[in-house]
PDB file of the backbone (N, CA, C, O) and the ligand in Angstrom, with CONECT records:
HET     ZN  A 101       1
ATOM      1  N   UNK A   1    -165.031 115.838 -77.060  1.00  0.00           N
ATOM      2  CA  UNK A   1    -165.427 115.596 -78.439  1.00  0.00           C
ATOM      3  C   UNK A   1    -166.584 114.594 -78.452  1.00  0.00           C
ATOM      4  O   UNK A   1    -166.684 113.606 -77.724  1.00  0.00           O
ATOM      5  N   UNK A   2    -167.499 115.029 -79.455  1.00  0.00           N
ATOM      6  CA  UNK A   2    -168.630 114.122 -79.339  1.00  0.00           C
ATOM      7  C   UNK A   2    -168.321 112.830 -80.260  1.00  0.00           C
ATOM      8  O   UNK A   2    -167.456 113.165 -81.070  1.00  0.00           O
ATOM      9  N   UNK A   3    -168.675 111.560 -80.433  1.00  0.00           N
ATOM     10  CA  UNK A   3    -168.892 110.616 -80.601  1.00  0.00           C
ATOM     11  C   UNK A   3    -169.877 110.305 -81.009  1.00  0.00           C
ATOM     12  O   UNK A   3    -170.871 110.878 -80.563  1.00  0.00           O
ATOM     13  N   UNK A   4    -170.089 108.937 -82.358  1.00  0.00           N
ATOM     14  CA  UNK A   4    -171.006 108.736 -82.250  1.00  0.00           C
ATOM     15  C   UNK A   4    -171.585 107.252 -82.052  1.00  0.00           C
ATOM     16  O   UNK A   4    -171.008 106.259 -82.494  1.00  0.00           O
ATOM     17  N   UNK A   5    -172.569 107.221 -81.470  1.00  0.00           N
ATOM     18  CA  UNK A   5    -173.231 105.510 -81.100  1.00  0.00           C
ATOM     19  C   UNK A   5    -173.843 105.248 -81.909  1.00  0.00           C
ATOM     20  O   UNK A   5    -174.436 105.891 -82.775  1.00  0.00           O
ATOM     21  N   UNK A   6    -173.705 103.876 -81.591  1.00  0.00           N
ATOM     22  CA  UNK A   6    -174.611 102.141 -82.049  1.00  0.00           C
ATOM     23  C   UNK A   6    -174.746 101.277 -81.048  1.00  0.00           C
ATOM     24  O   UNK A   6    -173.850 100.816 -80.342  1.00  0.00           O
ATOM     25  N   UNK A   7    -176.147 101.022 -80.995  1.00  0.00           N
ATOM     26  CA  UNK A   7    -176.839 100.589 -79.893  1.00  0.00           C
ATOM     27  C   UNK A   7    -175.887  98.570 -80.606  1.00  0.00           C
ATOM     28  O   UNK A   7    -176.272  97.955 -81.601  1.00  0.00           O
ATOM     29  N   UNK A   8    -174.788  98.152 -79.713  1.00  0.00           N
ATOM     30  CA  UNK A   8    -174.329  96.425 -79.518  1.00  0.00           C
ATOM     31  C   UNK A   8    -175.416  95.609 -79.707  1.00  0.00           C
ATOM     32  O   UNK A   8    -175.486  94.600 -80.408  1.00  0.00           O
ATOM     33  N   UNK A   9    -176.502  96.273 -78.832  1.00  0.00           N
ATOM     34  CA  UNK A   9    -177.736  94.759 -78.629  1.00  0.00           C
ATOM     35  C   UNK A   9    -178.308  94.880 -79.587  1.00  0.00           C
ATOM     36  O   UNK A   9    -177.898  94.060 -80.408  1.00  0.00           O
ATOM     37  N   UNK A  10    -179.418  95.754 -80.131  1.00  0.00           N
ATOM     38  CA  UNK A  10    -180.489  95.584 -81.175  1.00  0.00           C
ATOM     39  C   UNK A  10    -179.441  95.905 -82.838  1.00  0.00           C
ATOM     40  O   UNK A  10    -179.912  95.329 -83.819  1.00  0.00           O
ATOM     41  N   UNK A  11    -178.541  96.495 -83.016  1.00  0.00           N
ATOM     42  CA  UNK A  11    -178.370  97.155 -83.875  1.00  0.00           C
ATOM     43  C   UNK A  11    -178.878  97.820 -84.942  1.00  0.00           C
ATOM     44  O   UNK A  11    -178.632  97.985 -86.137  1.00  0.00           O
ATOM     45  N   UNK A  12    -179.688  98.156 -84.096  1.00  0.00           N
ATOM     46  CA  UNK A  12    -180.432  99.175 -85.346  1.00  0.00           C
ATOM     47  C   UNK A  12    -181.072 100.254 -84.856  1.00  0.00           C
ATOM     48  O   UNK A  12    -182.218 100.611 -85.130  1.00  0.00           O
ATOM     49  N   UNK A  13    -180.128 100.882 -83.958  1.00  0.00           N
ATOM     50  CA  UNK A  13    -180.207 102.617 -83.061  1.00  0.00           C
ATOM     51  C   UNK A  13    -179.167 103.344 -82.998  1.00  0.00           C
ATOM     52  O   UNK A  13    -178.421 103.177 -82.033  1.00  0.00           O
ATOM     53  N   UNK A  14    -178.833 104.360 -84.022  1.00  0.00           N
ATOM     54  CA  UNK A  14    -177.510 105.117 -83.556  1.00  0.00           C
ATOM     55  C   UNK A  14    -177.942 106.581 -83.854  1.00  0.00           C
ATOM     56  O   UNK A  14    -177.350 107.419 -84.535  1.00  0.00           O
ATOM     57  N   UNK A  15    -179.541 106.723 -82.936  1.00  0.00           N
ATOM     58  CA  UNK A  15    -179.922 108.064 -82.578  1.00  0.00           C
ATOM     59  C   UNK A  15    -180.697 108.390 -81.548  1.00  0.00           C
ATOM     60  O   UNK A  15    -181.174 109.518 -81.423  1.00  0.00           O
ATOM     61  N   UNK A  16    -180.854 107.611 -80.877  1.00  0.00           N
ATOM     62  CA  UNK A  16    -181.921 107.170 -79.474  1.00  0.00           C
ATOM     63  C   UNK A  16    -181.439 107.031 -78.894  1.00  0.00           C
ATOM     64  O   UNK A  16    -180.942 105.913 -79.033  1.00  0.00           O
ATOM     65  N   UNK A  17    -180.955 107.743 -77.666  1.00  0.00           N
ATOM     66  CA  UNK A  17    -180.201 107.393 -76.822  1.00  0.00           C
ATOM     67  C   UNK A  17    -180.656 108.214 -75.479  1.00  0.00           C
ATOM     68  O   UNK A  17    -181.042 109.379 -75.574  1.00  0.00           O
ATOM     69  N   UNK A  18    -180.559 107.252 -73.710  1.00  0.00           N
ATOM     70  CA  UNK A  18    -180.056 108.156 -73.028  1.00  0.00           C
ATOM     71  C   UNK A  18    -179.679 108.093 -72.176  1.00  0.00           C
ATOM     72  O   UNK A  18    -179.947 107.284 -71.288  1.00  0.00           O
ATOM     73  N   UNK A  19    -178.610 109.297 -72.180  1.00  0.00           N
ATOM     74  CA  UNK A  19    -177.098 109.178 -71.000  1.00  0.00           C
ATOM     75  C   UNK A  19    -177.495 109.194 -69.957  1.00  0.00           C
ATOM     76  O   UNK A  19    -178.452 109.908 -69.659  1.00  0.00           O
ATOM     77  N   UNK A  20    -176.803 108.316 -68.981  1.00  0.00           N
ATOM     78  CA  UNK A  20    -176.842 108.275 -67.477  1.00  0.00           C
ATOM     79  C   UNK A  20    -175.478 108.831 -66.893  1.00  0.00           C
ATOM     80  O   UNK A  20    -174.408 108.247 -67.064  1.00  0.00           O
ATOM     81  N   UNK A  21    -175.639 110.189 -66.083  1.00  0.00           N
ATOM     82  CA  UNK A  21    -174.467 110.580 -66.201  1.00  0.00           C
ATOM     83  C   UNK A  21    -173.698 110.542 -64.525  1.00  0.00           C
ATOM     84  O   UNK A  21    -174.325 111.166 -63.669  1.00  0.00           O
ATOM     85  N   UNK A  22    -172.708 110.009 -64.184  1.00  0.00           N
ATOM     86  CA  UNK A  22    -172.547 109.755 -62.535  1.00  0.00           C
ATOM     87  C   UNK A  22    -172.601 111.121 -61.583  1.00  0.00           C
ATOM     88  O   UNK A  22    -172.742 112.173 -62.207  1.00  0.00           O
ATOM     89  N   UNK A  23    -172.539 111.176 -60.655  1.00  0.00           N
ATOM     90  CA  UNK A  23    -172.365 112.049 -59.849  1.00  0.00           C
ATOM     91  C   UNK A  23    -171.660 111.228 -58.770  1.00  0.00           C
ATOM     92  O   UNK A  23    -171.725 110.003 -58.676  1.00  0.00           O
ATOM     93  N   UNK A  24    -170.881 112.169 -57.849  1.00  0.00           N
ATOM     94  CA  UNK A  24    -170.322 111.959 -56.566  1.00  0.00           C
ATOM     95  C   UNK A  24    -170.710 112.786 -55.668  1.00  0.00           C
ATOM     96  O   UNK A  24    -171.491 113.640 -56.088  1.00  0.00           O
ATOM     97  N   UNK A  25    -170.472 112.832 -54.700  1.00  0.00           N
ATOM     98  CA  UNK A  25    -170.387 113.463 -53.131  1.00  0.00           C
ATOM     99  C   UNK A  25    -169.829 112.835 -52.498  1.00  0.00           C
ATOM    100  O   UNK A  25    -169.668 111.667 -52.852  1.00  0.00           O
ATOM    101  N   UNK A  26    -169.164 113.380 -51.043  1.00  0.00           N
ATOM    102  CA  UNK A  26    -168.007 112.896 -50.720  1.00  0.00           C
ATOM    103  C   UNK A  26    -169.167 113.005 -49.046  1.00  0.00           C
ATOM    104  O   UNK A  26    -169.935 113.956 -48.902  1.00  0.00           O
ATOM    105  N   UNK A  27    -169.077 112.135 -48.231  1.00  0.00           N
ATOM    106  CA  UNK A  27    -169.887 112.629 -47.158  1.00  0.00           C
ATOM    107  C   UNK A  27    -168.730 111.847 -45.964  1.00  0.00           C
ATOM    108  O   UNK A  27    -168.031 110.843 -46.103  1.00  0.00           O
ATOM    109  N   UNK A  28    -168.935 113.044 -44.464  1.00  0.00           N
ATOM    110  CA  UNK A  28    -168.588 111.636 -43.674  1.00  0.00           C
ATOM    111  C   UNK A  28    -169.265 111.860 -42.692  1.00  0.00           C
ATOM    112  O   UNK A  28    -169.709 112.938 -42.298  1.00  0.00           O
ATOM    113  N   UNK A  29    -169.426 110.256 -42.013  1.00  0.00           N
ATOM    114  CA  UNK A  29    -170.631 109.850 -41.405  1.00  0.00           C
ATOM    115  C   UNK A  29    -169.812 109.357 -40.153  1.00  0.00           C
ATOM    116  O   UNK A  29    -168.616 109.105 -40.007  1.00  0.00           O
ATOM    117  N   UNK A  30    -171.360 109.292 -38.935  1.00  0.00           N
ATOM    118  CA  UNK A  30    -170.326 108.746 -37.654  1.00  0.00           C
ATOM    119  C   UNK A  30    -170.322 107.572 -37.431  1.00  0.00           C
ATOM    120  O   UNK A  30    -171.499 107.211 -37.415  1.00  0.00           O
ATOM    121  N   UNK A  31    -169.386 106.396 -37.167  1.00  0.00           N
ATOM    122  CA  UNK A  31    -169.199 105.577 -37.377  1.00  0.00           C
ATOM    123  C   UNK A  31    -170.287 104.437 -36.577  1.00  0.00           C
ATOM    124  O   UNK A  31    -170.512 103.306 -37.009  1.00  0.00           O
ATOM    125  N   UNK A  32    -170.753 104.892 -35.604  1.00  0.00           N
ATOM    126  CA  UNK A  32    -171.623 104.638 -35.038  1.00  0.00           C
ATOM    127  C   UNK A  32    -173.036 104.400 -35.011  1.00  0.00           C
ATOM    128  O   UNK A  32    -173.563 103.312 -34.779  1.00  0.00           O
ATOM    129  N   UNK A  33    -173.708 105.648 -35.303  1.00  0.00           N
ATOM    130  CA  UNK A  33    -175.063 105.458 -35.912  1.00  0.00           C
ATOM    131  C   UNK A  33    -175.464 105.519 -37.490  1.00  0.00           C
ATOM    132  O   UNK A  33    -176.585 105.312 -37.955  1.00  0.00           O
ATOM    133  N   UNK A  34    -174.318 105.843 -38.175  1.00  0.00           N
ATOM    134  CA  UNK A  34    -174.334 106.221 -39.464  1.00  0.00           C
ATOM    135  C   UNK A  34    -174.815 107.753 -39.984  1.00  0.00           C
ATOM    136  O   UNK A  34    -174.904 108.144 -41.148  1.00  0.00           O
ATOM    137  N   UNK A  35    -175.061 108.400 -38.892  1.00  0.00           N
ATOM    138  CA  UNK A  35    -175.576 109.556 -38.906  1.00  0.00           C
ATOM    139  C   UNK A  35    -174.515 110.853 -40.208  1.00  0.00           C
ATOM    140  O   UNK A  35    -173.340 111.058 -39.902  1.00  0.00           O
ATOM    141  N   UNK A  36    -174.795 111.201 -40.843  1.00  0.00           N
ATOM    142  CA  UNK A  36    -174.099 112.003 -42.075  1.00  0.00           C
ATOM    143  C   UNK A  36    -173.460 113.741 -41.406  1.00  0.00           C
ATOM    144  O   UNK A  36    -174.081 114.794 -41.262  1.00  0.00           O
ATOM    145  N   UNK A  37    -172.014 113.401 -41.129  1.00  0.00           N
ATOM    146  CA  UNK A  37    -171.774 114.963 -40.211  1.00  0.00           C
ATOM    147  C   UNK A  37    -171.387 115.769 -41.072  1.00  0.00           C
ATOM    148  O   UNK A  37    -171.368 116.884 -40.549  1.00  0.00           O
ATOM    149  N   UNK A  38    -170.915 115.832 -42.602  1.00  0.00           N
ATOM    150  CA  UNK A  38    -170.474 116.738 -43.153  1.00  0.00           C
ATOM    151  C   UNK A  38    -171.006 116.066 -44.444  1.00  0.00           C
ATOM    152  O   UNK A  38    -171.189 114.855 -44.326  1.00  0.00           O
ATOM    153  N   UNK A  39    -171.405 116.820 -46.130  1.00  0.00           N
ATOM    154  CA  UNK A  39    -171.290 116.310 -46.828  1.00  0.00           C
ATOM    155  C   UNK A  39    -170.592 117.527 -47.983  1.00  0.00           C
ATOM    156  O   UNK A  39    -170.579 118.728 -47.716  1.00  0.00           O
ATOM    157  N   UNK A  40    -170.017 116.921 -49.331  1.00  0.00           N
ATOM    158  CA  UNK A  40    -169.844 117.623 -50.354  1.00  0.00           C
ATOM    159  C   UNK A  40    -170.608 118.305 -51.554  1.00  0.00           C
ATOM    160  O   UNK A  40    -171.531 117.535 -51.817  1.00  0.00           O
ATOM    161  N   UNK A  41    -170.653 119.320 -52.352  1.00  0.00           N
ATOM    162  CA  UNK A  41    -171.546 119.382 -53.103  1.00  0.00           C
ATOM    163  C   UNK A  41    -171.347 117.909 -54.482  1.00  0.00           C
ATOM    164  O   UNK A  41    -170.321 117.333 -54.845  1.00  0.00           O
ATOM    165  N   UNK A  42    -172.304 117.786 -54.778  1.00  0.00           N
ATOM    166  CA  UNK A  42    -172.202 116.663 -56.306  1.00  0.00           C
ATOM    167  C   UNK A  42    -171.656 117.242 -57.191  1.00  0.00           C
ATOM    168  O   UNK A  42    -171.927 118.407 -57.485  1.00  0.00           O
ATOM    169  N   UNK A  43    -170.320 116.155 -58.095  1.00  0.00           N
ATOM    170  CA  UNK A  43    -169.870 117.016 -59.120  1.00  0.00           C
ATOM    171  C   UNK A  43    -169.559 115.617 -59.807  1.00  0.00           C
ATOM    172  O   UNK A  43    -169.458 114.541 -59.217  1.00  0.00           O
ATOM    173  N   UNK A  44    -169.437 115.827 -61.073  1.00  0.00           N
ATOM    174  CA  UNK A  44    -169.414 115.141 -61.755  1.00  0.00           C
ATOM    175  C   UNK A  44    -168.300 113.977 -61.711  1.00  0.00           C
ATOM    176  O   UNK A  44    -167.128 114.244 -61.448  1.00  0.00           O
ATOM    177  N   UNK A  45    -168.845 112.372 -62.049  1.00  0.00           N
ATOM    178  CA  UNK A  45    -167.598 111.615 -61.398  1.00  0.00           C
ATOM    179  C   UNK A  45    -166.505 111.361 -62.649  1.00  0.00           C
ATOM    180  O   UNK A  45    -166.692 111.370 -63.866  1.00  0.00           O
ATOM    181  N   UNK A  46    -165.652 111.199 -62.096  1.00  0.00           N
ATOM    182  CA  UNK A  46    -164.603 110.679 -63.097  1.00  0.00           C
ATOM    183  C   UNK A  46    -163.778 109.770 -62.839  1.00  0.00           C
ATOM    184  O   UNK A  46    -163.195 109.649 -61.761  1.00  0.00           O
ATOM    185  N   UNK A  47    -163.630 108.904 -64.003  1.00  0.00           N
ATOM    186  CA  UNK A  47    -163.355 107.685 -63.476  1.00  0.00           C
ATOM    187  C   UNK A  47    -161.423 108.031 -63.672  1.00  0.00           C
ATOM    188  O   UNK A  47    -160.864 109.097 -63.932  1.00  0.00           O
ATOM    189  N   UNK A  48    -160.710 106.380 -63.371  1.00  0.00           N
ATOM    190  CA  UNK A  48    -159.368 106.381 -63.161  1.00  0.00           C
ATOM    191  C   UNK A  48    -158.991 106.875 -64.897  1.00  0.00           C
ATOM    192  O   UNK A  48    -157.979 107.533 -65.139  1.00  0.00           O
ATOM    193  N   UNK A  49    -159.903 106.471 -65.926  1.00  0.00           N
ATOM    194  CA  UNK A  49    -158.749 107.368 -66.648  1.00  0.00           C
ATOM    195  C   UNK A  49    -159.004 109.042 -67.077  1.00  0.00           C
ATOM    196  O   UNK A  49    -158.577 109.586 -68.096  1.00  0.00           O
ATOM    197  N   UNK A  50    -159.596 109.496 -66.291  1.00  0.00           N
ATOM    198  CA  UNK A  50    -159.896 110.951 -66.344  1.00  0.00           C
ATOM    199  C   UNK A  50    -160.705 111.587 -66.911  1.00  0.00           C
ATOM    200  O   UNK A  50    -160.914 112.800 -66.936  1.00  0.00           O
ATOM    201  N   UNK A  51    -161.579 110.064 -67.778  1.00  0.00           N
ATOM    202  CA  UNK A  51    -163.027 110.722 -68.726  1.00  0.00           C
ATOM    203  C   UNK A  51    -164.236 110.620 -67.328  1.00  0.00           C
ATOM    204  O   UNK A  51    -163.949 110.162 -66.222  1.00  0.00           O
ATOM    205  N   UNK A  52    -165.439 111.101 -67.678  1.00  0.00           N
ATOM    206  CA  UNK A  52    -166.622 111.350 -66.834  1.00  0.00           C
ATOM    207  C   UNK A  52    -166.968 109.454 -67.559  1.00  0.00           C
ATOM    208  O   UNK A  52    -166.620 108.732 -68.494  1.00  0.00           O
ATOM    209  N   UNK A  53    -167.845 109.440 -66.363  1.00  0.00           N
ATOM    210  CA  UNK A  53    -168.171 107.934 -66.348  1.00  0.00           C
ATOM    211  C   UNK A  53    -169.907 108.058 -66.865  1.00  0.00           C
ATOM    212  O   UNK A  53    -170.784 108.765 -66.369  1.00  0.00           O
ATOM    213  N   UNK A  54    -169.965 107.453 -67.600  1.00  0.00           N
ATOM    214  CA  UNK A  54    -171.481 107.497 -68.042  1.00  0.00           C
ATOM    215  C   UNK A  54    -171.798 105.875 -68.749  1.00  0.00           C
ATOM    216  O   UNK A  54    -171.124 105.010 -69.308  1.00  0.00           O
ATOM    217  N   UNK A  55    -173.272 106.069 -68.339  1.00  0.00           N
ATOM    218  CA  UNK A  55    -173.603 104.935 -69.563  1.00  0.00           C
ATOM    219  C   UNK A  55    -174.759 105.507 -70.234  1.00  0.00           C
ATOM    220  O   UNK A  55    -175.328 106.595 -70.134  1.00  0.00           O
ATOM    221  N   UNK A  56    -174.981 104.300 -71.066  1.00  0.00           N
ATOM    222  CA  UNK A  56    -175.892 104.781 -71.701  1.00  0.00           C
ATOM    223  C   UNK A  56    -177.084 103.949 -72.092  1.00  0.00           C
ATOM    224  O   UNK A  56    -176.672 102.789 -72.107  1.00  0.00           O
ATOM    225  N   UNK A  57    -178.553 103.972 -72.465  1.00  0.00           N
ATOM    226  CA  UNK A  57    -179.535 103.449 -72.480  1.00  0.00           C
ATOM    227  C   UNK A  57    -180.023 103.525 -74.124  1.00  0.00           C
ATOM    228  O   UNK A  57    -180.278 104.680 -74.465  1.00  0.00           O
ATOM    229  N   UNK A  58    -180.155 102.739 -74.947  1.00  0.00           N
ATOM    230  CA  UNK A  58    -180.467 102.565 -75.954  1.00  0.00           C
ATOM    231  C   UNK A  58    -182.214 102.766 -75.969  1.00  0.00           C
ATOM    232  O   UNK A  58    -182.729 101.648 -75.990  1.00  0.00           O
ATOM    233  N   UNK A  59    -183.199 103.815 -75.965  1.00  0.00           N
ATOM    234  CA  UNK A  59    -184.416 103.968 -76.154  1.00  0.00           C
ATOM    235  C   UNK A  59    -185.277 103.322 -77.118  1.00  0.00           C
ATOM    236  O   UNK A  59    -186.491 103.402 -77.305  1.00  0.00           O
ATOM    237  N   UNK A  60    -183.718 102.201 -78.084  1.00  0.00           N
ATOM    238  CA  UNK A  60    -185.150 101.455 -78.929  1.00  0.00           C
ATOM    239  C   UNK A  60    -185.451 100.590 -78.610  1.00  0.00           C
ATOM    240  O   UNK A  60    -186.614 100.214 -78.758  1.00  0.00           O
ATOM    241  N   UNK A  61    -184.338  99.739 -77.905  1.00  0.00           N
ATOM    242  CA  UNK A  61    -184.113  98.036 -76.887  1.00  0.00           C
ATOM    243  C   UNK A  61    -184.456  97.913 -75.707  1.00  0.00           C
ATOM    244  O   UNK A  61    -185.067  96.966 -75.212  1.00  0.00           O
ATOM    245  N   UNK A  62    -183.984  99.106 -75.069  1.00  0.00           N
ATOM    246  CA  UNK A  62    -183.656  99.437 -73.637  1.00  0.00           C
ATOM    247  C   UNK A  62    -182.390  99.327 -72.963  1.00  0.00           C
ATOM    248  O   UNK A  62    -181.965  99.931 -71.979  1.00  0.00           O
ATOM    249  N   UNK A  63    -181.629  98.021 -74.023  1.00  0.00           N
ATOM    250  CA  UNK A  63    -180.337  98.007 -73.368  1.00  0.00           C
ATOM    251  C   UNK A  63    -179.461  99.157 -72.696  1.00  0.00           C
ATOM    252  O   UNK A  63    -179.396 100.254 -73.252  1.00  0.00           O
ATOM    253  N   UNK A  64    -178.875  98.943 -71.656  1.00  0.00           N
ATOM    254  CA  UNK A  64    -178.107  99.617 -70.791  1.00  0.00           C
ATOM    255  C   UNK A  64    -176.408  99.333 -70.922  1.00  0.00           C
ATOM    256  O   UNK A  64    -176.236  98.115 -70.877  1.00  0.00           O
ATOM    257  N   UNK A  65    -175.348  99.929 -71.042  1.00  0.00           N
ATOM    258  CA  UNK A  65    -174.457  99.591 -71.052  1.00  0.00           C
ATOM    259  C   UNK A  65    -173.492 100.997 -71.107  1.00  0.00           C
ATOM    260  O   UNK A  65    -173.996 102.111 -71.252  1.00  0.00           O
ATOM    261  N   UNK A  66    -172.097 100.780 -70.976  1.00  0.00           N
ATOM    262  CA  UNK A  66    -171.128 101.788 -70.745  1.00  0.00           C
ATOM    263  C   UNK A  66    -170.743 102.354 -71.860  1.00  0.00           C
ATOM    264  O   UNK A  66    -170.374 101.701 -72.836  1.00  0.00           O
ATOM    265  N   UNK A  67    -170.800 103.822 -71.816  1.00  0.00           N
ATOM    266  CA  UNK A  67    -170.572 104.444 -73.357  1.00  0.00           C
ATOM    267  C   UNK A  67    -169.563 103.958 -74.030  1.00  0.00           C
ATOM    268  O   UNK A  67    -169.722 103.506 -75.163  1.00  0.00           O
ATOM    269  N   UNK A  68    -168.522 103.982 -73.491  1.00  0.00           N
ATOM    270  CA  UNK A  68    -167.760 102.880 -74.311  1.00  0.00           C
ATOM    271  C   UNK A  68    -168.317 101.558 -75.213  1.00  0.00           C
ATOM    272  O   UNK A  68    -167.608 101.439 -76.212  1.00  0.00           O
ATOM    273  N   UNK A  69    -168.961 100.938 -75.175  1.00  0.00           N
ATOM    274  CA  UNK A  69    -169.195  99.824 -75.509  1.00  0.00           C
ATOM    275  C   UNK A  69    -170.417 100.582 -76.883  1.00  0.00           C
ATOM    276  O   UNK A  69    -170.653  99.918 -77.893  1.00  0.00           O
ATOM    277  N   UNK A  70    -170.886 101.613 -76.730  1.00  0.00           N
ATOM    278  CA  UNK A  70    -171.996 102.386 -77.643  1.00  0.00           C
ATOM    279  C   UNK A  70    -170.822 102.629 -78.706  1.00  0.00           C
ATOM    280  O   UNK A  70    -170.747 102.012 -79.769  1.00  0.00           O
ATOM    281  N   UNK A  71    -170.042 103.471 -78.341  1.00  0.00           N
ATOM    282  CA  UNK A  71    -168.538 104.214 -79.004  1.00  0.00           C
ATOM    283  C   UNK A  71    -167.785 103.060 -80.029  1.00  0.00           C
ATOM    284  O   UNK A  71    -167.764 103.125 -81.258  1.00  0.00           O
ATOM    285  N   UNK A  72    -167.467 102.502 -79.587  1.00  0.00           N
ATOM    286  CA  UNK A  72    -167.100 101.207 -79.806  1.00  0.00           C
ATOM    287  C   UNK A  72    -167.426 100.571 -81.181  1.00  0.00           C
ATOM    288  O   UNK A  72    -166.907 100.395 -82.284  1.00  0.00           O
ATOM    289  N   UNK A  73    -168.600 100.317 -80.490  1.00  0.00           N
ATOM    290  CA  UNK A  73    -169.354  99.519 -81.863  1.00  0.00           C
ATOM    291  C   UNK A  73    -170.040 100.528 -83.122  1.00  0.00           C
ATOM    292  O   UNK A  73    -170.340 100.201 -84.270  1.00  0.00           O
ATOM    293  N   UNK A  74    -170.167 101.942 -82.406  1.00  0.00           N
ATOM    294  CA  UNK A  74    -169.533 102.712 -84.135  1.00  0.00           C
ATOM    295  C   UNK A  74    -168.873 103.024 -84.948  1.00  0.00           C
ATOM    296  O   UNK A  74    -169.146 103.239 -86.129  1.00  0.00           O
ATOM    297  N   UNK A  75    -167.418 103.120 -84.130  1.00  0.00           N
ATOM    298  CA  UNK A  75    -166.252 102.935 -84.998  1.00  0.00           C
ATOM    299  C   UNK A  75    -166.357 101.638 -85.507  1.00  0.00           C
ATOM    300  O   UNK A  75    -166.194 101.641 -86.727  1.00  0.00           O
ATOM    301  N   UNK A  76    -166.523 100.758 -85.134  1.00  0.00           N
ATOM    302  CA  UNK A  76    -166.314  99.494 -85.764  1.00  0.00           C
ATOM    303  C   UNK A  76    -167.126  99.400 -87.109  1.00  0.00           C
ATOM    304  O   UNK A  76    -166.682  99.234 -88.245  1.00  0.00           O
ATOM    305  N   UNK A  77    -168.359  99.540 -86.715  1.00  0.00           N
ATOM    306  CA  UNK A  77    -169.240  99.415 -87.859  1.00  0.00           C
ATOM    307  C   UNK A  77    -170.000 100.851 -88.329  1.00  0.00           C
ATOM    308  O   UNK A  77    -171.214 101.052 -88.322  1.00  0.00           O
ATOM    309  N   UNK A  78    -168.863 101.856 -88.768  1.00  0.00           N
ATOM    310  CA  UNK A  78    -169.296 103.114 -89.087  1.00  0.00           C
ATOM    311  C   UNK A  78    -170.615 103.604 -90.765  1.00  0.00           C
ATOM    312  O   UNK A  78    -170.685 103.178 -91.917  1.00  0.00           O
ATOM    313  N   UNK A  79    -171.210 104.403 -90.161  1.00  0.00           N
ATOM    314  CA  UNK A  79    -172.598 104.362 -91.157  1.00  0.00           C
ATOM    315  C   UNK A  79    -171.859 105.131 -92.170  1.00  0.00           C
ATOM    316  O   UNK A  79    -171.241 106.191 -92.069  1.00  0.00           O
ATOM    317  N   UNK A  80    -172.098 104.238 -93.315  1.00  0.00           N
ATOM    318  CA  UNK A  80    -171.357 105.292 -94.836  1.00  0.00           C
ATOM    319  C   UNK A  80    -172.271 106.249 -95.444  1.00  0.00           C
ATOM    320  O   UNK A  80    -171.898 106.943 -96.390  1.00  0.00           O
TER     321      UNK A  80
HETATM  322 ZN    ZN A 101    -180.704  98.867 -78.846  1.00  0.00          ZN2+
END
Protein backbone atom coordinates (compact mmCIF):
# COMPACT_ATOMS: atom_id res chain seq x y z
CA UNK A 1 0.00 0.00 0.00
CA UNK A 2 1.22 3.30 -0.93
CA UNK A 3 1.78 5.97 1.61
CA UNK A 4 2.12 9.23 1.74
CA UNK A 5 5.33 11.59 2.65
CA UNK A 6 6.55 14.72 4.35
CA UNK A 7 9.86 15.64 3.94
CA UNK A 8 10.87 15.94 8.70
CA UNK A 9 13.70 18.41 7.69
CA UNK A 10 12.45 21.23 5.40
CA UNK A 11 8.73 20.69 5.75
CA UNK A 12 7.55 21.83 2.96
CA UNK A 13 7.86 18.61 0.39
CA UNK A 14 5.29 15.94 0.29
CA UNK A 15 5.84 15.40 -3.57
CA UNK A 16 9.55 15.29 -4.37
CA UNK A 17 10.89 12.53 -3.56
CA UNK A 18 13.57 9.82 -4.25
CA UNK A 19 13.55 6.24 -3.20
CA UNK A 20 16.66 4.47 -2.55
CA UNK A 21 15.74 1.05 -2.80
CA UNK A 22 18.24 -1.90 -1.13
CA UNK A 23 19.37 -4.75 -2.89
CA UNK A 24 21.21 -7.93 -1.67
CA UNK A 25 23.38 -10.67 -3.03
CA UNK A 26 24.57 -13.30 -1.18
CA UNK A 27 28.34 -14.07 -2.41
CA UNK A 28 31.03 -16.44 -1.00
CA UNK A 29 34.46 -15.58 -1.12
CA UNK A 30 37.82 -17.42 -0.29
CA UNK A 31 38.91 -16.70 2.82
CA UNK A 32 42.20 -16.07 1.82
CA UNK A 33 42.58 -13.79 -1.00
CA UNK A 34 39.09 -12.55 -0.91
CA UNK A 35 38.66 -13.78 -4.27
CA UNK A 36 34.46 -14.08 -4.97
CA UNK A 37 33.76 -18.14 -5.79
CA UNK A 38 30.10 -18.13 -6.11
CA UNK A 39 27.65 -15.24 -6.12
CA UNK A 40 23.65 -14.74 -5.97
CA UNK A 41 21.40 -12.94 -8.26
CA UNK A 42 20.23 -9.27 -6.46
CA UNK A 43 16.84 -9.27 -5.05
CA UNK A 44 15.31 -7.06 -3.19
CA UNK A 45 16.32 -6.64 0.64
CA UNK A 46 14.10 -7.06 3.40
CA UNK A 47 14.53 -6.11 6.50
CA UNK A 48 13.68 -8.16 10.07
CA UNK A 49 10.19 -7.00 9.92
CA UNK A 50 9.41 -8.26 6.45
CA UNK A 51 8.88 -4.77 4.71
CA UNK A 52 11.64 -3.92 1.78
CA UNK A 53 14.11 -1.51 3.32
CA UNK A 54 14.30 1.80 1.58
CA UNK A 55 15.03 5.33 2.21
CA UNK A 56 14.32 8.11 0.95
CA UNK A 57 15.77 11.55 -0.39
CA UNK A 58 13.72 14.62 -0.14
CA UNK A 59 14.61 16.53 -3.77
CA UNK A 60 13.73 19.89 -2.20
CA UNK A 61 16.38 19.76 0.95
CA UNK A 62 18.23 16.86 0.01
CA UNK A 63 17.67 15.32 3.24
CA UNK A 64 18.14 11.58 3.34
CA UNK A 65 16.43 9.44 5.76
CA UNK A 66 14.37 6.05 6.27
CA UNK A 67 10.92 5.89 4.77
CA UNK A 68 9.63 5.47 7.84
CA UNK A 69 10.54 8.62 9.28
CA UNK A 70 8.91 10.35 5.63
CA UNK A 71 5.61 8.04 6.59
CA UNK A 72 5.63 9.12 9.84
CA UNK A 73 5.61 12.61 9.75
CA UNK A 74 2.51 12.45 7.35
CA UNK A 75 0.36 10.77 9.38
CA UNK A 76 1.21 12.99 11.98
CA UNK A 77 0.77 16.12 10.24
CA UNK A 78 -1.75 15.00 7.48
CA UNK A 79 -2.57 17.68 4.49
CA UNK A 80 -6.45 18.59 4.81
ZN1 LIG B 1 13.04 18.34 2.66
Amino acid sequence: MEQAYFCPNCRGNRTRFGVISQTIHEVQKDPVNGEVLALTEEQPFVGMSGAAVRDVKCLSCGFVGQETMFINHAARYPRT
